[in-house]
N, CA, C, O and CB atoms as a CASP TS submission, in Angstrom:
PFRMAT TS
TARGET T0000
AUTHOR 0000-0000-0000
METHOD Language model
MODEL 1
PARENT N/A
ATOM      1  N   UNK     1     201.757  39.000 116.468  1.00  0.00           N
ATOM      2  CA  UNK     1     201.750  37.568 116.260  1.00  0.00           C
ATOM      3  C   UNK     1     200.602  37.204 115.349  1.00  0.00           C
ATOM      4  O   UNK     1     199.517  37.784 115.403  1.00  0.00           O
ATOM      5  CB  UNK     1     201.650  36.816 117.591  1.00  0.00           C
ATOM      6  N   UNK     2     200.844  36.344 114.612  1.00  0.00           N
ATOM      7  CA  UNK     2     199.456  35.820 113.812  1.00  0.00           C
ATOM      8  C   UNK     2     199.746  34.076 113.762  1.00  0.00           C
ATOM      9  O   UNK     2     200.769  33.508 114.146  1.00  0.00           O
ATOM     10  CB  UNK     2     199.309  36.642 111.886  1.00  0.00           C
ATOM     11  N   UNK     3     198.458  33.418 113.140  1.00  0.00           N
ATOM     12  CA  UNK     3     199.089  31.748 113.798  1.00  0.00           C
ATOM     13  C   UNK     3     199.610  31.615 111.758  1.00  0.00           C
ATOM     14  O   UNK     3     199.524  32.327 110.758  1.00  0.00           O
ATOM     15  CB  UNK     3     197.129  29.921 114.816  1.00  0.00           C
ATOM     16  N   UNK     4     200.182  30.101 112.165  1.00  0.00           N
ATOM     17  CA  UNK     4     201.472  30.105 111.227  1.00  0.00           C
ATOM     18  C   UNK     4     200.144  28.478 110.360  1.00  0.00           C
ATOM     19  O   UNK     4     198.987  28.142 110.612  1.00  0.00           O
ATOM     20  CB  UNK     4     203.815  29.610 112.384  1.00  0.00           C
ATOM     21  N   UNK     5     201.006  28.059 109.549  1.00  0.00           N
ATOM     22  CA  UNK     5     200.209  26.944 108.704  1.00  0.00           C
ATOM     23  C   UNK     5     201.666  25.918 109.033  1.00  0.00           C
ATOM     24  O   UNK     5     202.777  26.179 109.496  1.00  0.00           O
ATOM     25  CB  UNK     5     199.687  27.429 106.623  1.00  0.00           C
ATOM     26  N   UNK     6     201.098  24.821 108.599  1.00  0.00           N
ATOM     27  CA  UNK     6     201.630  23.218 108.583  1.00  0.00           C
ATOM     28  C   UNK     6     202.876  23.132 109.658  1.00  0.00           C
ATOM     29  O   UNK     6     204.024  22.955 109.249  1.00  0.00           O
ATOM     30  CB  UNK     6     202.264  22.700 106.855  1.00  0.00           C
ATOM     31  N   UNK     7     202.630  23.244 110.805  1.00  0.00           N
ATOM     32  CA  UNK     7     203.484  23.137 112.469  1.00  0.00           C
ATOM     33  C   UNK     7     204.793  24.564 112.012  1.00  0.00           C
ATOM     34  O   UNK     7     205.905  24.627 112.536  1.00  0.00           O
ATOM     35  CB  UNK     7     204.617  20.807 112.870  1.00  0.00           C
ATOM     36  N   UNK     8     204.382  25.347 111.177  1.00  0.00           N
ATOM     37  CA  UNK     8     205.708  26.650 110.770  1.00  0.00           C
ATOM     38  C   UNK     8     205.685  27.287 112.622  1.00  0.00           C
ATOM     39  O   UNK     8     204.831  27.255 113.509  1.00  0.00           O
ATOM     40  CB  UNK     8     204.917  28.471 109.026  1.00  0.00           C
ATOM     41  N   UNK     9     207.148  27.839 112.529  1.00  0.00           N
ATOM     42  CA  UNK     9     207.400  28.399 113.952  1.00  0.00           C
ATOM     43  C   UNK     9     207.929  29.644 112.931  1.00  0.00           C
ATOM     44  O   UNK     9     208.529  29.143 111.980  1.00  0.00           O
ATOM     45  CB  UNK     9     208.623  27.455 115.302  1.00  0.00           C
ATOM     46  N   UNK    10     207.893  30.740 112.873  1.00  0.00           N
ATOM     47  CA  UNK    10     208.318  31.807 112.213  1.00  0.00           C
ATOM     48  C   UNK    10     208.369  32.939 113.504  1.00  0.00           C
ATOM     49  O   UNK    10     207.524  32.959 114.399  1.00  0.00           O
ATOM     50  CB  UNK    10     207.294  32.141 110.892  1.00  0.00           C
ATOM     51  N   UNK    11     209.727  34.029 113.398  1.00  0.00           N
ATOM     52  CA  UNK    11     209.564  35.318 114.590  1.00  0.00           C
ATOM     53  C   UNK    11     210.252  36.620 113.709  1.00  0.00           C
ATOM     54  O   UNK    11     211.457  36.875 113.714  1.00  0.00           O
ATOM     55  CB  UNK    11     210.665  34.951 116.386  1.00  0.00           C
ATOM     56  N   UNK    12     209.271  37.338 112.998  1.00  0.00           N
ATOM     57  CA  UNK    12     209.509  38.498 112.564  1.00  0.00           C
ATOM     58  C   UNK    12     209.341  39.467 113.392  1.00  0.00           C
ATOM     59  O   UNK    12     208.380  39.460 114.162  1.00  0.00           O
ATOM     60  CB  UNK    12     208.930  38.706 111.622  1.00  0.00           C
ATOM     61  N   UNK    13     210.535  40.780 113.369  1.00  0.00           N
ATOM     62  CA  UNK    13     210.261  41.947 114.106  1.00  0.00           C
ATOM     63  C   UNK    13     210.215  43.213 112.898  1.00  0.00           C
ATOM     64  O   UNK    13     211.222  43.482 112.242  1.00  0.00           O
ATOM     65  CB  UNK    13     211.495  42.139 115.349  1.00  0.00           C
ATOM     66  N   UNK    14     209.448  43.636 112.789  1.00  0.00           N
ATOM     67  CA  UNK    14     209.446  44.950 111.847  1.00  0.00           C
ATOM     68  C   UNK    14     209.109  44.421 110.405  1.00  0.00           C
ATOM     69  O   UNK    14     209.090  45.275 109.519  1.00  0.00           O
ATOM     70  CB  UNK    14     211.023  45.800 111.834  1.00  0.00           C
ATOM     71  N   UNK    15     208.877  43.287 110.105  1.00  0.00           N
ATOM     72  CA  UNK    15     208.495  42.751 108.719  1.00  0.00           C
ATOM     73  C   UNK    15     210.254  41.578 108.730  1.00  0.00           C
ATOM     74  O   UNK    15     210.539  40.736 107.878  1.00  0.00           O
ATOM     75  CB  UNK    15     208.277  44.498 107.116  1.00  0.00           C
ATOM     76  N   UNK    16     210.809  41.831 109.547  1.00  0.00           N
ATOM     77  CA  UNK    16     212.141  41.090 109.247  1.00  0.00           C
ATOM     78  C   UNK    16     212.187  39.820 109.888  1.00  0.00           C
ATOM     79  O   UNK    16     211.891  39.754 111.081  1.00  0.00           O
ATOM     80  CB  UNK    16     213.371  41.862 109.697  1.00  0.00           C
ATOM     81  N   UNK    17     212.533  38.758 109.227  1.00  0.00           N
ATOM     82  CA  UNK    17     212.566  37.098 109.682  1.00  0.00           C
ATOM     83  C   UNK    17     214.036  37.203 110.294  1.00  0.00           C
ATOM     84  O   UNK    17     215.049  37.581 109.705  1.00  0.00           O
ATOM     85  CB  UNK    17     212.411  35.720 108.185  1.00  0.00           C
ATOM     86  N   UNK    18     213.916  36.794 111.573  1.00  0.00           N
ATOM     87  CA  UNK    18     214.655  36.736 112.602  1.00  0.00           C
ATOM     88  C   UNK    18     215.017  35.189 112.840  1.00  0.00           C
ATOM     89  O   UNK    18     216.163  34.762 112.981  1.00  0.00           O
ATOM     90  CB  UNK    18     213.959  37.425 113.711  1.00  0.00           C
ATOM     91  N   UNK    19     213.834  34.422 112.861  1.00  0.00           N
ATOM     92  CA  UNK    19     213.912  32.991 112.959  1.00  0.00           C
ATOM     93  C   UNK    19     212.875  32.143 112.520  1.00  0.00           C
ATOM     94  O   UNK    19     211.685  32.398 112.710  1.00  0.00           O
ATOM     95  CB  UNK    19     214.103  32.676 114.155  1.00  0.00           C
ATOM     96  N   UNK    20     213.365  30.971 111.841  1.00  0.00           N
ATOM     97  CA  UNK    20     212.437  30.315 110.833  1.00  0.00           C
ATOM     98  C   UNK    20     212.757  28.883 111.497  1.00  0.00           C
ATOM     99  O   UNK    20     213.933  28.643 111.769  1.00  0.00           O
ATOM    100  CB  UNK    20     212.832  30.544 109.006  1.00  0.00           C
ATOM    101  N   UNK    21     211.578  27.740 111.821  1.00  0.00           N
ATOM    102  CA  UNK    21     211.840  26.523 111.997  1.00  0.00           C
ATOM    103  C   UNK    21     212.186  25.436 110.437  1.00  0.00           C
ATOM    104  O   UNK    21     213.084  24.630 110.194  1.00  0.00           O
ATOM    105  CB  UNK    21     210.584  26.146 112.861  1.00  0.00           C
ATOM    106  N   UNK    22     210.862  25.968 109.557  1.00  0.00           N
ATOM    107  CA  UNK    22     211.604  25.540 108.468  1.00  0.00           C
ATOM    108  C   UNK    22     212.625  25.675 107.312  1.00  0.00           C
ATOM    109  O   UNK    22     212.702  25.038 106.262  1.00  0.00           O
ATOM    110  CB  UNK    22     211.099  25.372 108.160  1.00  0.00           C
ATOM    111  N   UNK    23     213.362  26.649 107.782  1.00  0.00           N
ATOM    112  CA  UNK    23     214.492  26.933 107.198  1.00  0.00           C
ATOM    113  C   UNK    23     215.752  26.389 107.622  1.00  0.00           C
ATOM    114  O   UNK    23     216.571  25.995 106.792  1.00  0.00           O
ATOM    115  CB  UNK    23     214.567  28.096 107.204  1.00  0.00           C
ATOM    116  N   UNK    24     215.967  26.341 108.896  1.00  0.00           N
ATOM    117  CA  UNK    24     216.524  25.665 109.276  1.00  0.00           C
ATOM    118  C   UNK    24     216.541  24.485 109.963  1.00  0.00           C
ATOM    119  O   UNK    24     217.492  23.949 110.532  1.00  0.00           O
ATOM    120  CB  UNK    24     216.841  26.138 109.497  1.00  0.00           C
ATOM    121  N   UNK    25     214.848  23.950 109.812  1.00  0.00           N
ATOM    122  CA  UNK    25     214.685  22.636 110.013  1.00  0.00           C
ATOM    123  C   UNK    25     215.363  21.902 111.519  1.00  0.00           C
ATOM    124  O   UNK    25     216.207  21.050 111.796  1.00  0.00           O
ATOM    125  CB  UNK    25     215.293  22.064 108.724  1.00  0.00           C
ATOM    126  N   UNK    26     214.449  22.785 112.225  1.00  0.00           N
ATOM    127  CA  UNK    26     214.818  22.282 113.886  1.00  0.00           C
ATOM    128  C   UNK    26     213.717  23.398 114.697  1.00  0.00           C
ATOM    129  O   UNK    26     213.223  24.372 114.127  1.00  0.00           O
ATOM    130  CB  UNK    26     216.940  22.631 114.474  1.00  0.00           C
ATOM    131  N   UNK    27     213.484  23.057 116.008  1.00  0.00           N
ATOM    132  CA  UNK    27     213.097  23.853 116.641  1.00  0.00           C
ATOM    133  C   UNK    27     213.803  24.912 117.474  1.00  0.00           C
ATOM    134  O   UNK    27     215.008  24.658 117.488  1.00  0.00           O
ATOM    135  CB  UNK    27     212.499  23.283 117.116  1.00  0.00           C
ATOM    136  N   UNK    28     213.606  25.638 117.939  1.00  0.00           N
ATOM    137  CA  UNK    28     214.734  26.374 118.777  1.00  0.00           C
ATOM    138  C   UNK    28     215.058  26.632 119.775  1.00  0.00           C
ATOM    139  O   UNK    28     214.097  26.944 120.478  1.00  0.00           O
ATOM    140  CB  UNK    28     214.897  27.151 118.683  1.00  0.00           C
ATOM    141  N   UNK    29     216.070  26.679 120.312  1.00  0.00           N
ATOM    142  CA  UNK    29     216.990  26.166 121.560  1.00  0.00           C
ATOM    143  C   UNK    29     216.350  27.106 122.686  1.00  0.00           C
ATOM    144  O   UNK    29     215.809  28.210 122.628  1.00  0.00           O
ATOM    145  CB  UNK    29     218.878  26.435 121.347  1.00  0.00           C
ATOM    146  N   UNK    30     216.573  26.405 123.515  1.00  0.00           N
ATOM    147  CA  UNK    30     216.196  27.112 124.460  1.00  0.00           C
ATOM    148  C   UNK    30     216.986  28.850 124.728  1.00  0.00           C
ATOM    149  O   UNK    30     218.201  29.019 124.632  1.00  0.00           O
ATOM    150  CB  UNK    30     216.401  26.081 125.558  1.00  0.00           C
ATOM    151  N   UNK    31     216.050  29.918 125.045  1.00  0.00           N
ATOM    152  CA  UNK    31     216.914  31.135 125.157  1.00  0.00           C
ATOM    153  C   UNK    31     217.425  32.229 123.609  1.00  0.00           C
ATOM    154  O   UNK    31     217.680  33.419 123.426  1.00  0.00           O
ATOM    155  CB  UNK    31     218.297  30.423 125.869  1.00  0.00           C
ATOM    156  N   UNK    32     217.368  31.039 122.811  1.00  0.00           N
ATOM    157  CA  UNK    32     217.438  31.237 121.290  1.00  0.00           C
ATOM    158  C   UNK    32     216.856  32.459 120.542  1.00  0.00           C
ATOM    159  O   UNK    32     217.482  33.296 119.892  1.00  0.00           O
ATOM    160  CB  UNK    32     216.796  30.142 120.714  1.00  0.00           C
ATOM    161  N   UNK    33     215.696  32.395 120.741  1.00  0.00           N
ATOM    162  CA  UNK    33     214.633  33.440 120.030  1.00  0.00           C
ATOM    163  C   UNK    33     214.978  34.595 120.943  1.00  0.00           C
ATOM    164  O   UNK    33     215.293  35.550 120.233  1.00  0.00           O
ATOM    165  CB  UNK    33     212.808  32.986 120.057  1.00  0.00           C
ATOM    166  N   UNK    34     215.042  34.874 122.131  1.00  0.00           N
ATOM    167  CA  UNK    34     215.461  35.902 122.845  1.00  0.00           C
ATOM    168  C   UNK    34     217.052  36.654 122.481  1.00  0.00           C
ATOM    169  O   UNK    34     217.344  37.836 122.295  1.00  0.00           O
ATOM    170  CB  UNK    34     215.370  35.328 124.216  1.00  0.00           C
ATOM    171  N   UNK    35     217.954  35.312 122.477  1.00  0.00           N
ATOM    172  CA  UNK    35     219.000  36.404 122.138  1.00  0.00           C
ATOM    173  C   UNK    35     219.238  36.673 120.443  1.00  0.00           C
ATOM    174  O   UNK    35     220.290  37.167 120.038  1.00  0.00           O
ATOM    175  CB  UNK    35     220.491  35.893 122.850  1.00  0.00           C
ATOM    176  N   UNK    36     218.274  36.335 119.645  1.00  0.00           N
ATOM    177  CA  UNK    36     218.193  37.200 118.303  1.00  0.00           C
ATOM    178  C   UNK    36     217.415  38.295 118.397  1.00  0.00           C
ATOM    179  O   UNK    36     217.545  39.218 117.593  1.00  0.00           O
ATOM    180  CB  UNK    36     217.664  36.487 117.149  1.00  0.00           C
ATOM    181  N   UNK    37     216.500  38.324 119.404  1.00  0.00           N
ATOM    182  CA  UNK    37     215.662  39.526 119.362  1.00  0.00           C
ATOM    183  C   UNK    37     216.436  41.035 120.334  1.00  0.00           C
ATOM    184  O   UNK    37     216.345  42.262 120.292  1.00  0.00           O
ATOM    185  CB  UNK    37     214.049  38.938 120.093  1.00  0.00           C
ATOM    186  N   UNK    38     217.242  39.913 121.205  1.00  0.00           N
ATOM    187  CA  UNK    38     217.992  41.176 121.788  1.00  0.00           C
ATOM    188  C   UNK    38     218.667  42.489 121.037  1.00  0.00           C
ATOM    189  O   UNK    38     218.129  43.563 121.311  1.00  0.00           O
ATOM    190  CB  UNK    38     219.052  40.626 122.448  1.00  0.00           C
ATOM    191  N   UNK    39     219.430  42.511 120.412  1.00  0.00           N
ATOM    192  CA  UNK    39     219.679  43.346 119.540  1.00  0.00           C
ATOM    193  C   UNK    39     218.979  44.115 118.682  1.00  0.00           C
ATOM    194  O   UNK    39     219.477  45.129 118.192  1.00  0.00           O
ATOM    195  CB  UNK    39     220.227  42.924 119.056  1.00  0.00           C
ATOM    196  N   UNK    40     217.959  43.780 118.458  1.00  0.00           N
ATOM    197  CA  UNK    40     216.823  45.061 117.865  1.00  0.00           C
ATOM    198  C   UNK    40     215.912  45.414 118.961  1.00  0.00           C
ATOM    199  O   UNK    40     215.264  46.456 118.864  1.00  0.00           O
ATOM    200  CB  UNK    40     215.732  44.559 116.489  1.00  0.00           C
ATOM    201  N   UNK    41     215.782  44.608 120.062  1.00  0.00           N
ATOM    202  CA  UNK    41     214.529  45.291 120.649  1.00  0.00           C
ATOM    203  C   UNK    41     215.307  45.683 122.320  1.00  0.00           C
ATOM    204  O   UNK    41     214.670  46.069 123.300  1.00  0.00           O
ATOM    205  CB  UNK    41     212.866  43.982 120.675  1.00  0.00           C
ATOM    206  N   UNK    42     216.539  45.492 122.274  1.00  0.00           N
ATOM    207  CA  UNK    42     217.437  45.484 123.944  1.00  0.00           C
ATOM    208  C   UNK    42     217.035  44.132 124.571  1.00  0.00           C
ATOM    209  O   UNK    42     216.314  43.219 124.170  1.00  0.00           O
ATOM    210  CB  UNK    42     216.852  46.930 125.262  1.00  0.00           C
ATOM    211  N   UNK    43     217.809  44.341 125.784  1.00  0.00           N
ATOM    212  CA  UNK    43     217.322  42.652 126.822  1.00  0.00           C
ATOM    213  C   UNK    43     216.232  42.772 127.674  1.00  0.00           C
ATOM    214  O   UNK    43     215.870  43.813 128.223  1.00  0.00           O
ATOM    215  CB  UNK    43     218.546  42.045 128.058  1.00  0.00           C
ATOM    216  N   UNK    44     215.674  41.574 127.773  1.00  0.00           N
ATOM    217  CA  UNK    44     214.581  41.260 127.652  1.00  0.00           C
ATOM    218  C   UNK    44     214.232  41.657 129.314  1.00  0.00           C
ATOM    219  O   UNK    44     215.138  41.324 130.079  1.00  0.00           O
ATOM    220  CB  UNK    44     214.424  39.783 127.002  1.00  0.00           C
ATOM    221  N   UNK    45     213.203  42.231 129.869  1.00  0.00           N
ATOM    222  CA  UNK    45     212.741  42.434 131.638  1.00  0.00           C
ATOM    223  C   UNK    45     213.040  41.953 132.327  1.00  0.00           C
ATOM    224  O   UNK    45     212.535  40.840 132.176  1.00  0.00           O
ATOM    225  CB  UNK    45     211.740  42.317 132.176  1.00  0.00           C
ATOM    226  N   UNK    46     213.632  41.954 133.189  1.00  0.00           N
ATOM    227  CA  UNK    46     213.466  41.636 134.223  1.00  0.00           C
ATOM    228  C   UNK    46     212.569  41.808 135.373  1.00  0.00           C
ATOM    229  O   UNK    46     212.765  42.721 136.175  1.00  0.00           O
ATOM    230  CB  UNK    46     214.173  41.791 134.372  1.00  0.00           C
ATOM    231  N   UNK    47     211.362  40.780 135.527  1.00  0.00           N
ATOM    232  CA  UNK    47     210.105  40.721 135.685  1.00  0.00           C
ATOM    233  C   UNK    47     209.938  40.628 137.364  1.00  0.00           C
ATOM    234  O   UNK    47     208.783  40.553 137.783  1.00  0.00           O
ATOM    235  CB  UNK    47     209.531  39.524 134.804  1.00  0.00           C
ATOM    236  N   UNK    48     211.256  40.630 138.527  1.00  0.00           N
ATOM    237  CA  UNK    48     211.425  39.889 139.737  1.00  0.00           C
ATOM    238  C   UNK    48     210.598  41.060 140.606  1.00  0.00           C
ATOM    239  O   UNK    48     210.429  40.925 141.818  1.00  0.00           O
ATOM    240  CB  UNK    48     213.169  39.503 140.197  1.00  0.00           C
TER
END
């Protein structure tokens, strides 16, 4: 993680942009960022 400039929400895995707030100009949904990351990194712990 590193911090972002002017309110940017950015989530790269491996150098690859996965999800951008200003690109697509919204924030992101709840659960959102998890199931794009699922597929490169598997599902996410189950922490119980």
């Amino acid at each position: 993680m590193k911090p972002g400039k002017s309110g940017r929400f950015e989530v790269s895995v491996d150098g690859e942009l996965v999800f951008s707030k200003a690109a697509l100009k919204r924030h992101a949904r709840p659960g959102e960022i998890a199931g794009l990351l699922s597929p490169k990194l598997g599902p996410p712990l189950d922490w119980r």
